[in-house]
LUMDOVO-568884 format. One record per residue (C-alpha): residue in one letter; x, y, z. Coordinates in pm, whole numbers, padded with zeros to 5 digits, always signed. Each point is the difference from the previous one (the first is absolute). Example, Ala and Ser with C-alpha at 12.3 -4.5 7.8 and 13.67 -1.06 7.14 Angstrom:
LUMDOVO-568884
A+01230-00450+00780 S+00137+00344-00066 
END
This chain:
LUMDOVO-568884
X-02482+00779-00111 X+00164-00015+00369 X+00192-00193+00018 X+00163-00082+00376 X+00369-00164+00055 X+00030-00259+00275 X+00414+00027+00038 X+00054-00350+00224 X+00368+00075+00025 X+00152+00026+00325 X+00197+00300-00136 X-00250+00240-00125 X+00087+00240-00235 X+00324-00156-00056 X-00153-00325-00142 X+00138-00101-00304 X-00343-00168-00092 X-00173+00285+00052 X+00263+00176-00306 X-00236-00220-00262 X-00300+00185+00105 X+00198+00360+00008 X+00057-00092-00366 X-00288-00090-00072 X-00247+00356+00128 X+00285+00160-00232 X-00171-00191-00315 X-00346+00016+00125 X-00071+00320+00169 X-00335+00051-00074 X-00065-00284+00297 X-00060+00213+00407 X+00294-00209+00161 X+00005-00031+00366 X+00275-00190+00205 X-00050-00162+00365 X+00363-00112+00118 X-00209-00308+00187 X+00304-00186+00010 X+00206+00224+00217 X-00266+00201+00199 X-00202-00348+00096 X+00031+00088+00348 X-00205+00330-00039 X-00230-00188-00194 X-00038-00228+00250 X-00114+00253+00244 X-00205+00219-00215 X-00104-00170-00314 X-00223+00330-00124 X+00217+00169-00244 X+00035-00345-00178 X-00393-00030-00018 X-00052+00299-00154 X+00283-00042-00243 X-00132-00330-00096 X-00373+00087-00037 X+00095+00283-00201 X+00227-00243-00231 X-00097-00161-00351 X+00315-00166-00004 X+00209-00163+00243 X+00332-00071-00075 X+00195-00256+00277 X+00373+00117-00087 X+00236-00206+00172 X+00333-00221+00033 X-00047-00356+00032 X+00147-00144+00316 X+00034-00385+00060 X-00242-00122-00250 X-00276+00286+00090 X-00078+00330+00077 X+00175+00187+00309 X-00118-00061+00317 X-00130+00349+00029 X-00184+00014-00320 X-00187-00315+00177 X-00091+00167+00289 X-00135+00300-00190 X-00191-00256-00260 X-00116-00151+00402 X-00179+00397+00052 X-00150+00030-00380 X-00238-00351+00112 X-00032+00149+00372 X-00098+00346-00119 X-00316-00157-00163 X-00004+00228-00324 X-00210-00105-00230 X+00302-00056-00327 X-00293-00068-00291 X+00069+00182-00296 X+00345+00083+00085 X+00287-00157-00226 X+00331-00098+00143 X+00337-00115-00140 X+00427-00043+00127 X+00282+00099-00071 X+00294-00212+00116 X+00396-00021-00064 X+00173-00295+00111 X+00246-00274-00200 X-00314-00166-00047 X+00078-00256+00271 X-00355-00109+00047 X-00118+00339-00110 X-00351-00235-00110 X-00063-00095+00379 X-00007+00372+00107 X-00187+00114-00259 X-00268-00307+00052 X-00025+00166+00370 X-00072+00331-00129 X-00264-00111-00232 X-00191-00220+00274 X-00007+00246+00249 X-00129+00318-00245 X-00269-00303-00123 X-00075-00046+00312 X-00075+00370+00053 X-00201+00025-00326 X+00242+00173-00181 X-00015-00028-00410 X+00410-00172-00014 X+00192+00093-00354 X+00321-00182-00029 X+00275+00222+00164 X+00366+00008-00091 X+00275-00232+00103 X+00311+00205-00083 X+00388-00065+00091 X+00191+00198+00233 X+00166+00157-00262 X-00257+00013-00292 X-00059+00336+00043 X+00316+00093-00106 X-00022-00121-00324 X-00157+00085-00344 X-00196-00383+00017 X-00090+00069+00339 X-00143+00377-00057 X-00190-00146-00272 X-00168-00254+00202 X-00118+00261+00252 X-00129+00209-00223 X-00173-00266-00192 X-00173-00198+00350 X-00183+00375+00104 X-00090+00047-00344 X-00198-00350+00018 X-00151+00073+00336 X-00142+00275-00103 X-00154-00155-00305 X-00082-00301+00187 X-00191+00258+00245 X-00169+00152-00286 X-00098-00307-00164 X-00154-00091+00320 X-00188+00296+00069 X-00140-00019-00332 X+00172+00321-00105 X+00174-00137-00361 X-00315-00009-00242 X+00129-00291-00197 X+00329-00139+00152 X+00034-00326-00249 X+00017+00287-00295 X+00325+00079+00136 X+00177-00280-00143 X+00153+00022-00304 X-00109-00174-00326 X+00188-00326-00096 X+00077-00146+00371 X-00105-00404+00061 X-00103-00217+00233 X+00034-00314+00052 X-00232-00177+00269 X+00148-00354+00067 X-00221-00186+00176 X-00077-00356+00105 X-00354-00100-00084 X-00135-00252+00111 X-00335-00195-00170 X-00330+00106+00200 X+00175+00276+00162 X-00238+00328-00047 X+00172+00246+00227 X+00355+00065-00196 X-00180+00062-00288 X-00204+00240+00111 X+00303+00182+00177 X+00174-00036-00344 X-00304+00170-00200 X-00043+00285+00246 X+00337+00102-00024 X+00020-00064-00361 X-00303+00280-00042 X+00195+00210+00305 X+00319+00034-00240 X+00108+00224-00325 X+00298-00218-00069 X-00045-00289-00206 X-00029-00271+00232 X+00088-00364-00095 X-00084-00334+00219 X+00199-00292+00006 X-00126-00275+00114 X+00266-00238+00165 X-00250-00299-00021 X+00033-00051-00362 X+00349-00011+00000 X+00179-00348-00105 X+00274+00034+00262 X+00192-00314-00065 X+00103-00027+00384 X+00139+00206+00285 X+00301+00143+00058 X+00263-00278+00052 X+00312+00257+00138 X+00185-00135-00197 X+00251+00400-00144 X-00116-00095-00366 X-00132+00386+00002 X+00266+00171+00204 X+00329-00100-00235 X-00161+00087-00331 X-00349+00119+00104 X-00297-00261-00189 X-00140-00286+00195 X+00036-00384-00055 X-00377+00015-00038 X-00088-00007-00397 X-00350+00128+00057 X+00095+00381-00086 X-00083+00159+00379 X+00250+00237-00019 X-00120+00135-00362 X-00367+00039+00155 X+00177+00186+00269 X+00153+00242-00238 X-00245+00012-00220 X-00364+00004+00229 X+00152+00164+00296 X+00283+00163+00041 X-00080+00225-00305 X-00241+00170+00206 X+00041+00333+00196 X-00191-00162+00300 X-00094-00307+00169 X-00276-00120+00200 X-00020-00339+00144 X-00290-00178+00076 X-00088-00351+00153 X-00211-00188+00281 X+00146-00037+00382 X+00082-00368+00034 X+00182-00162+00321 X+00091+00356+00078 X+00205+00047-00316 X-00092+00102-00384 X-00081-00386-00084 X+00246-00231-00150 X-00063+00100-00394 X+00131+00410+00110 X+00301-00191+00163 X+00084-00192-00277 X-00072+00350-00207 X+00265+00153+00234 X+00237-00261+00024 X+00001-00012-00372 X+00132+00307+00000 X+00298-00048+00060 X+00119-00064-00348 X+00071+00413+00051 X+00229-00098+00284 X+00023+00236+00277 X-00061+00254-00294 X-00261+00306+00089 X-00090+00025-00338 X-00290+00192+00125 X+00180+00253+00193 X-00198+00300+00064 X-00373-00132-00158 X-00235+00056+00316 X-00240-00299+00049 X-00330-00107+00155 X-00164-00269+00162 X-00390-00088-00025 X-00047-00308+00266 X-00275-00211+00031 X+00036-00096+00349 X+00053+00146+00403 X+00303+00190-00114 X-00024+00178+00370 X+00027-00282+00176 X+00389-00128-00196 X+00226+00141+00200 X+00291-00209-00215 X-00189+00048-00341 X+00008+00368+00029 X+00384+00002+00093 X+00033-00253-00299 X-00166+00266-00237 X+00201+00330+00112 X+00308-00167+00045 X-00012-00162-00368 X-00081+00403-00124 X+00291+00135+00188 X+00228-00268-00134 X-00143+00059-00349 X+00098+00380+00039 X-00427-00007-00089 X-00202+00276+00239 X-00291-00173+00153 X-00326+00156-00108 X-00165-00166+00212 X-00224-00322+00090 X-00411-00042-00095 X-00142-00315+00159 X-00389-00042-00006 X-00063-00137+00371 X+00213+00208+00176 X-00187+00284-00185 X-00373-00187+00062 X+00123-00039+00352 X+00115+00382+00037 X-00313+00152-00177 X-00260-00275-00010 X+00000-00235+00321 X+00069+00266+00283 X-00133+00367+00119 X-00026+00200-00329 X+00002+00377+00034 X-00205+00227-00197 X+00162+00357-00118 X-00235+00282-00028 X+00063+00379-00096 X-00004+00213+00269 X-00185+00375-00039 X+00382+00119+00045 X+00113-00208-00304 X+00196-00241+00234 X-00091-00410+00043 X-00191-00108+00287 X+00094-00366+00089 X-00329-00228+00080 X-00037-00317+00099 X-00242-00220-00271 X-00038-00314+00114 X+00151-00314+00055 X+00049-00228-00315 X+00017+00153-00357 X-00180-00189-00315 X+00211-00177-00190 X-00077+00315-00251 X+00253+00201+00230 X+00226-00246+00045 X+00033-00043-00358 X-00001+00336-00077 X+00294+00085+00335 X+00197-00238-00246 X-00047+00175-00322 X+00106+00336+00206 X+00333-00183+00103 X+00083-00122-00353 X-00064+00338-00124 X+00251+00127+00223 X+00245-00270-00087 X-00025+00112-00398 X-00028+00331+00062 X+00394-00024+00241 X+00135-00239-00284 X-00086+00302-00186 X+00184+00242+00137 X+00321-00235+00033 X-00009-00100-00324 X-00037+00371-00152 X+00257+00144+00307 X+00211-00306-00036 X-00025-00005+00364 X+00169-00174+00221 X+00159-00012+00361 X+00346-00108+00213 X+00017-00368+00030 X-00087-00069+00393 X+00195-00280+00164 X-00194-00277-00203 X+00170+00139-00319 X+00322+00171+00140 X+00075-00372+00223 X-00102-00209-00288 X+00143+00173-00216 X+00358+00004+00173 X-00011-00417+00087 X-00087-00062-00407 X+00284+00247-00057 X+00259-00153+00188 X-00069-00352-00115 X+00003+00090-00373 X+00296+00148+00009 X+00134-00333+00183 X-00111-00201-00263 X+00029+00204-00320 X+00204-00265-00171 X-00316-00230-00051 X-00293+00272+00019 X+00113+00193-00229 X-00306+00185-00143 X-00117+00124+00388 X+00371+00098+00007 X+00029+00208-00315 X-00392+00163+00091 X+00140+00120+00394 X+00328+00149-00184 X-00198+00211-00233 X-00250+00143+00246 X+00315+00073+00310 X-00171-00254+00165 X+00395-00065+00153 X+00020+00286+00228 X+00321-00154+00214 X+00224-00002+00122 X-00141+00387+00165 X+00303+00090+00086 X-00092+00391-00015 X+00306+00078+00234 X-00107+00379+00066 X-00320-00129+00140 X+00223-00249+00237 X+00301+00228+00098 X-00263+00275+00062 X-00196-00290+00246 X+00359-00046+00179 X+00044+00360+00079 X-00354+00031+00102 X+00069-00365+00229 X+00326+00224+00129 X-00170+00319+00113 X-00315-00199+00123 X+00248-00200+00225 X+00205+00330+00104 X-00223+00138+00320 X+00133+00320-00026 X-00066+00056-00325 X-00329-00227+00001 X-00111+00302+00257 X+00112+00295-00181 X-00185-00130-00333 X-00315-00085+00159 X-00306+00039-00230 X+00227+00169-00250 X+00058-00421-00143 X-00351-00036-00128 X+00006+00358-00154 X+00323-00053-00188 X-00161-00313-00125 X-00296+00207-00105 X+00220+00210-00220 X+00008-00186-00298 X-00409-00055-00020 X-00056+00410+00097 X+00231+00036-00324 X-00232-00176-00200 X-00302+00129+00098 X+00150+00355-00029 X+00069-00064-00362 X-00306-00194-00086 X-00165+00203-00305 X-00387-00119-00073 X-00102+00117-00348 X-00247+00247+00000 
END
């Protein structure tokens, strides 16, 4: 597959981002890798845009590699995302992904840009990699790569229809555990439910919320946090344990109300907090089949990653039935034909699918969803917290460790998974930053070093890659 390298950074070669995907052609090198340096050369670009075109037509995968600056993507990598719409190639078929480094300071919001504007383009997206500064330099971090290329190439090959029966791949044993909020006279969540029930090989088990006797909400009132059961008497945190967190995946479902999840899934989720700020399901991938506009929640679908990345859960993904109709069923439909050649010639069909193909665009989605829960349940994989998990994470922190004299269960859970990373005092790392501060300030030696800063800081991420050893 060729796969082509859009380097954003301002500093070319010597971008540190650009290390991850160095790393990465070392594991993978069956993959044609091409690099354009779009960040650094935009002016070039700008005049002649034709060695980009023909990179990019001849690409299967794009891969937008780049430092995130002030909440999004360098200006340059804008400007050259400004030429891909202008140069009016046609993007169809092509699949795209990023590669970032940051400290996840709204790492979400540049990656949301990213996304859009390769949507916009037609591009098939695959959730890219969100990776510290200094990830790469670490056994966790090295991991991580290796694992994220791994599942966009399977996530490629599922698509393509090139894995005869991906939902064989999981082993024997794993559960599911469907929690969903039912309501009487509602006929699309079931249906949702039932496809995906027939989609999966794992043994899949639905809870209904509705017929549980919750004996109230949540009152806040720290019963949970100093010794870790509710006030409540009506078991909630034994049908937790026992109908839902014994399960190696979740997927929620439940009905768009008042631009929430309804009032019962609140009450469901506030609930839960007899675990405390607990993750007991750290590392479980979930799901989400909606019954509703899901497209059109801007703060619902923040809700829904944000409460994965703070669960340390990877976000399979979301399934809701009229954003699907509305994709597949309501506007132009386009009808894929076999060219002589063997490639896919791209029709237009008509203007409003039956409610056959709109049914049937759903069952394709929920397919996909079981067939990615899959994978993460048999890979056990998972990604970097963003800046929904890695901020959320940090404010919980420091207020449990505040007041650990009265929640003491949330207290004794963060000290057994190193959840207390301060104080960072690291003083290499900060005497190294003062000498660096000294010499940047020094103009004669700021002149004499010149470009040789960024290459020294390169050193350390060359060393890895020279020593990285893929098994044969």
């Amino acid at each position: 597959m060729r796969v082509l390298i859009l380097n954003g950074s301002p500093s070319g070669e010597n971008s540190i981002t650009l290390q991850t995907m160095h790393y990465i052609q070392k594991f993978y090198p069956k993959q044609e890798y091409h690099e354009l340096h779009v960040g650094q050369k935009i002016r070039m670009f700008e005049t002649d845009f034709s060695k980009a075109a023909e990179e990019l037509k001849a690409a299967e995968l794009v891969v937008f590699c780049y430092p995130v600056y002030t909440f999004l993507a360098p200006a340059q990598l804008h400007r050259f995302i400004e030429l891909m719409k202008e140069s009016g190639i046609d993007f169809r078929g092509k699949y795209a992904t990023q590669v970032t480094t940051s400290k996840h300071f709204y790492d979400v919001t540049a990656h949301e840009y990213v996304r859009e504007n390769a949507e916009d383009m037609g591009f098939t997206v695959i959730r890219g990699l969100s990776a510290d500064m200094e990830d790469l330099l670490h056994p966790k971090g090295q991991k991580e790569a290796r694992a994220f290329f791994r599942h966009v190439l399977w996530s490629i090959k599922y698509d393509r229809g090139e894995l005869s029966k991906v939902t064989a791949e999981i082993d024997q044993g794993k559960k599911i555990a469907i929690v969903a909020d039912v309501a009487e006279g509602n006929e699309v969540l079931p249906k949702m439910i039932e496809e995906f029930q027939a989609a999966s090989e794992a043994e899949v088990t639905v809870v209904n919320i509705r017929e549980f006797p919750f004996a109230g909400g949540c009152l806040g009132c720290f019963h949970c946090a100093a010794d870790g059961t509710c006030i409540y008497k009506d078991r909630f945190d034994e049908f937790l344990r026992e109908k839902i967190q014994v399960a190696d995946a979740c997927v929620y479902a439940f009905t768009i109300k008042d631009h929430s999840m309804g009032q019962r899934f609140k009450l469901f989720d506030d609930r839960q907090f007899c675990n405390g700020h607990r993750t007991v399901t750290m590392g479980k991938p979930v799901g989400y089949l909606i019954d509703g506009d899901y497209g059109k929640e801007p703060n619902l679908r923040t809700l829904i990653e944000a409460r994965a990345q703070v669960g340390g859960n990877y976000f399979a993904g979301a399934v809701a039935w009229t954003d699907t109709v509305q994709a597949h069923g309501m506007t132009e439909q386009y009808e894929v034909k076999a060219g002589e050649d063997g490639t896919a010639d791209v029709a237009m069909a008509g203007k409003a699918g039956t409610k056959g193909q709109s049914e049937g665009n759903v069952k394709v989605e929920i397919r996909r969803l079981a067939a990615e829960l899959s994978y993460c349940m048999r890979h056990r994989y998972n990604q970097p917290a963003d800046f929904y998990g890695v901020g959320g994470m940090k404010i919980f922190r420091d207020l449990i460790y505040q007041m650990q004299g009265m929640m003491r269960e949330d207290h004794r859970f963060y000290k057994e998974h190193g959840f207390y990373d301060f104080p960072q005092k690291r003083m290499g790392t900060i005497l190294g930053m003062y000498l660096v501060g000294a010499m940047m300030n020094n103009p004669k030696l700021s002149k004499k070093i010149g470009g040789n800063m960024t290459k020294g800081m390169l050193m350390p991420y060359q060393s890895v890659i020279d020593k990285a050893k893929p098994r044969k």
